[in-house]
Each structure stands twice: as C-alpha cells, then as structure tokens.
C-alpha positions in Angstrom: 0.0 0.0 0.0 1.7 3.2 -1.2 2.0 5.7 1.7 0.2 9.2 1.2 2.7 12.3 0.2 3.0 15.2 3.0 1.3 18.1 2.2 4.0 19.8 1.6 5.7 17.7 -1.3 2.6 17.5 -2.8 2.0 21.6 -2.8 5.9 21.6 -3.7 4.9 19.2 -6.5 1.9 21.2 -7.8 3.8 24.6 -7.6 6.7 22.7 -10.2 3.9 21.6 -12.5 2.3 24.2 -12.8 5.3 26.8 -13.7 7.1 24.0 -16.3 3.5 23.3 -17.8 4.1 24.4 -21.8 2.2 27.2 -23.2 1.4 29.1 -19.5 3.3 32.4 -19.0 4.1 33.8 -15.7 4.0 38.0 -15.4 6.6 39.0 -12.9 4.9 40.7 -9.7 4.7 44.7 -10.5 6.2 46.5 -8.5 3.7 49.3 -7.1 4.2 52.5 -8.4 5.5 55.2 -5.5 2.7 56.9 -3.8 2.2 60.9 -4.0 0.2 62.1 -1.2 0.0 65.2 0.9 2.7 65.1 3.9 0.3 65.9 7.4 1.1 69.2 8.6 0.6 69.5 12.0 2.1 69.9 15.3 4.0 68.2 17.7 6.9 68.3 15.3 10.3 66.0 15.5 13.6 67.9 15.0 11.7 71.2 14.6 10.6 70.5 11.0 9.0 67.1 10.6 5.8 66.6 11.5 5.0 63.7 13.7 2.0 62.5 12.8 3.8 62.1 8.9 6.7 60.1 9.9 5.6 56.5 9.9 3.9 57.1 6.4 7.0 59.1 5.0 9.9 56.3 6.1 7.8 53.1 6.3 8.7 52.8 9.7 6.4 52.1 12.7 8.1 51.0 15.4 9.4 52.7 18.8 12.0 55.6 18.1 14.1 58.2 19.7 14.3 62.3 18.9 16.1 65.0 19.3 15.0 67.9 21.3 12.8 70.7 19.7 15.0 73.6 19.9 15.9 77.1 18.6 19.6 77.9 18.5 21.1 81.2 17.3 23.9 79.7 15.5 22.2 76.7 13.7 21.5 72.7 14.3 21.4 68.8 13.9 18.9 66.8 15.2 18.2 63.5 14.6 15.2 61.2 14.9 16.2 57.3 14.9 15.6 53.8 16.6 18.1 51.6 18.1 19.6 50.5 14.5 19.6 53.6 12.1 19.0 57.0 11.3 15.2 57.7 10.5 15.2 61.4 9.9 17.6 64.4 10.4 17.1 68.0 10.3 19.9 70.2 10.1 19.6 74.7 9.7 21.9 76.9 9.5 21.1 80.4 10.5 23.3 82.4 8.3 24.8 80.0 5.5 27.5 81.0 3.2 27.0 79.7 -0.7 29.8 77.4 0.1 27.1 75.3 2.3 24.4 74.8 -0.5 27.7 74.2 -3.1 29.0 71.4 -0.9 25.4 69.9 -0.3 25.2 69.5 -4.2 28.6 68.3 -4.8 27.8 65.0 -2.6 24.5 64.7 -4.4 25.7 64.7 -8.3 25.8 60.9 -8.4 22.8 60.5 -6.2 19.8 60.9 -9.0 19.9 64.5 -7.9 16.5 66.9 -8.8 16.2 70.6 -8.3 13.8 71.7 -6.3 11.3 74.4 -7.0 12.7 77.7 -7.8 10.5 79.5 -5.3 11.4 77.7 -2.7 15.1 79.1 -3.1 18.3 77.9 -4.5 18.0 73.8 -3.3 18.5 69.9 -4.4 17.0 66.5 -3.7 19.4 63.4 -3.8 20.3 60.2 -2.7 22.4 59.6 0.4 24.5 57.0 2.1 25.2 56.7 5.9 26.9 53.4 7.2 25.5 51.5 3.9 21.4 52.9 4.6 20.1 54.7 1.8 18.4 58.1 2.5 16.5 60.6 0.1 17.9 64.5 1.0 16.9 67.8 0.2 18.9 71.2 1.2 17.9 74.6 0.4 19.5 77.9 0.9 17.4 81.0 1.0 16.4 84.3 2.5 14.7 84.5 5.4 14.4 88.4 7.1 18.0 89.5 6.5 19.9 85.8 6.8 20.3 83.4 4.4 19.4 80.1 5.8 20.3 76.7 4.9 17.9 73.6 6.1 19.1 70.1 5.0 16.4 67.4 5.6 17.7 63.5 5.1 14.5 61.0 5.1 15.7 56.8 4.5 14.4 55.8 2.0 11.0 54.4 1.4 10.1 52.8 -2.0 6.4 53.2 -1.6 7.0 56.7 -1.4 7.3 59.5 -4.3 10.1 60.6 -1.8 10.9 63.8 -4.0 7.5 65.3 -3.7 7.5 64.4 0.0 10.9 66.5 0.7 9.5 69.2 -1.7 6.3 69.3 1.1 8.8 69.0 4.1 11.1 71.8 2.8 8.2 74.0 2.5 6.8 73.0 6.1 10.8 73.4 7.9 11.0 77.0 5.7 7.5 78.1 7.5 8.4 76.7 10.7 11.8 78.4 10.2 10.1 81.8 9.9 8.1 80.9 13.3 11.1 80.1 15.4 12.9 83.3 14.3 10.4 85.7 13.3 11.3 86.2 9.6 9.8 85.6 6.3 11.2 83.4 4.0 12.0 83.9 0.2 13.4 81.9 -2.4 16.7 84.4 -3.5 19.7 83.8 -0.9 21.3 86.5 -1.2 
C-alpha cells in the first residue's frame, strides 16, 4: 500500500507543475508605483521641522523611536530622529549660511539621481544619500529669510512606496515656514 505524500511535497509538486506546464506564462509581480500624497502638517513636530504625525507614512517605519529635542539655537542645528539600529530622519539649519554650504550639499549629491527643487522655494536639491550603507533621500535649500540666508538640509531613509521627491519638496516648504516661526522672519526663495 503506497504511503500518502506530505502536504508539503505535494504543494511543492503542484507549484513545479504548474510553472514547467508548456504554453502558461508567468507576469513578474509589479512593482507598485510610489505613492504621492499630501505630507500631514501638524504639530507636535520632531527635530523642529518634521511633523510627527507624517513620519511613519513618509519612512515606512512604525516602530518605537528616539528624537532630538525641539529647539531654537542662534547659530544653527542637527537633530536626529532614529531607533536603536539607524537613522530615521535628520534635520539640520543653519542660521546664516554662506554659498559654500548649498555648493558642498550638491557636490555630494551629483551621483545621487539629484532633482532641483522648486525655484521658489530658493536655491536647493533633492538626492540620494548613504550613511553606514542605509540609503536616504535629501533635500537642502538655501534661501532668505528676514535679513539671513538660511540653509535647512532634511535626510528622510528611504521608502520605495513613497514618491520621496515630492515628500521633501512638502517638508522643505513646512521646515521653511516653521523656520520663519522660530525666528520671526519671512522666507523667500533668493539667498542673497
């Protein structure tokens, strides 16, 4: 008496058959095409410019993570919003930037798909990034604000289901209006 196959062997077995039977094509899986949505503008924000509620759908991540503090400092900052592996987000300004700043920023980005960003929103770049083998998506943008010239770098990892250009053209406008709030000033897209 011949012993019944596992169920395994026989899905294993049915699987086979069915991809070597002649005349039946297979259509790789598509991948889904990246999503454009609005970025949620509202408060609490991470790192002064990211809005929390946003960040799970922007990175793809939804676990437990760690911020940097909220705060306004004359001279500029870094802040970084990450769990216990990576970086998720970071937010850097820079109160009164020198061309040199937005220069540099685009010289690391010229083999990184790099994209302008919108002339209004001053003189600024999206491009890929690399930090201890992650990949990121950044955007910096140098502009004028009152009498400075500011420079705000945002660096999102990446997230394929995400049109991650449009989302750092929405968080560059959000950081340059909550710029303007933390130092009373109104920004402008010419630097100089």
């Amino acid at each position: 008496m011949a012993r019944p196959l596992p169920a395994l062997l026989c899905l294993l077995l049915a699987v086979s058959a069915a991809a070597c039977t002649p005349g039946r094509t297979t259509t790789p899986a598509q991948t889904p095409s990246p999503v454009r949505r609005p970025v949620a503008d509202a408060p609490p924000y991470l790192c002064n410019f990211v809005p929390r509620a946003a960040l799970a759908e922007l990175t793809g991540y939804t676990g437990s993570y760690k911020a940097g503090p909220n705060s306004r400092h004359p001279v500029g900052n870094t802040c970084v919003v990450s769990n216990d592996e990576r970086s998720l987000v970071i937010t850097s300004y820079d109160v009164s930037a020198r061309p040199e700043i937005f220069e540099t920023f685009a010289a690391h980005g010229k083999d990184g798909s790099p994209v302008q960003l919108p002339p209004e929103l001053g003189k600024g770049q999206i491009h890929d990034f690399k930090a201890r083998l992650y990949p990121f998506r950044s955007a910096g943008v140098w502009f004028r604000c009152g009498a400075a010239s500011p420079f705000i770098g945002i660096t999102i990892m990446r997230n394929p289901a995400r049109d991650q250009d449009d989302d750092l053209v929405q968080l560059v406008r959000i950081a340059q209006r909550r710029y303007g709030e933390m130092f009373a000033c109104t920004p402008a897209a010419d630097p100089r």
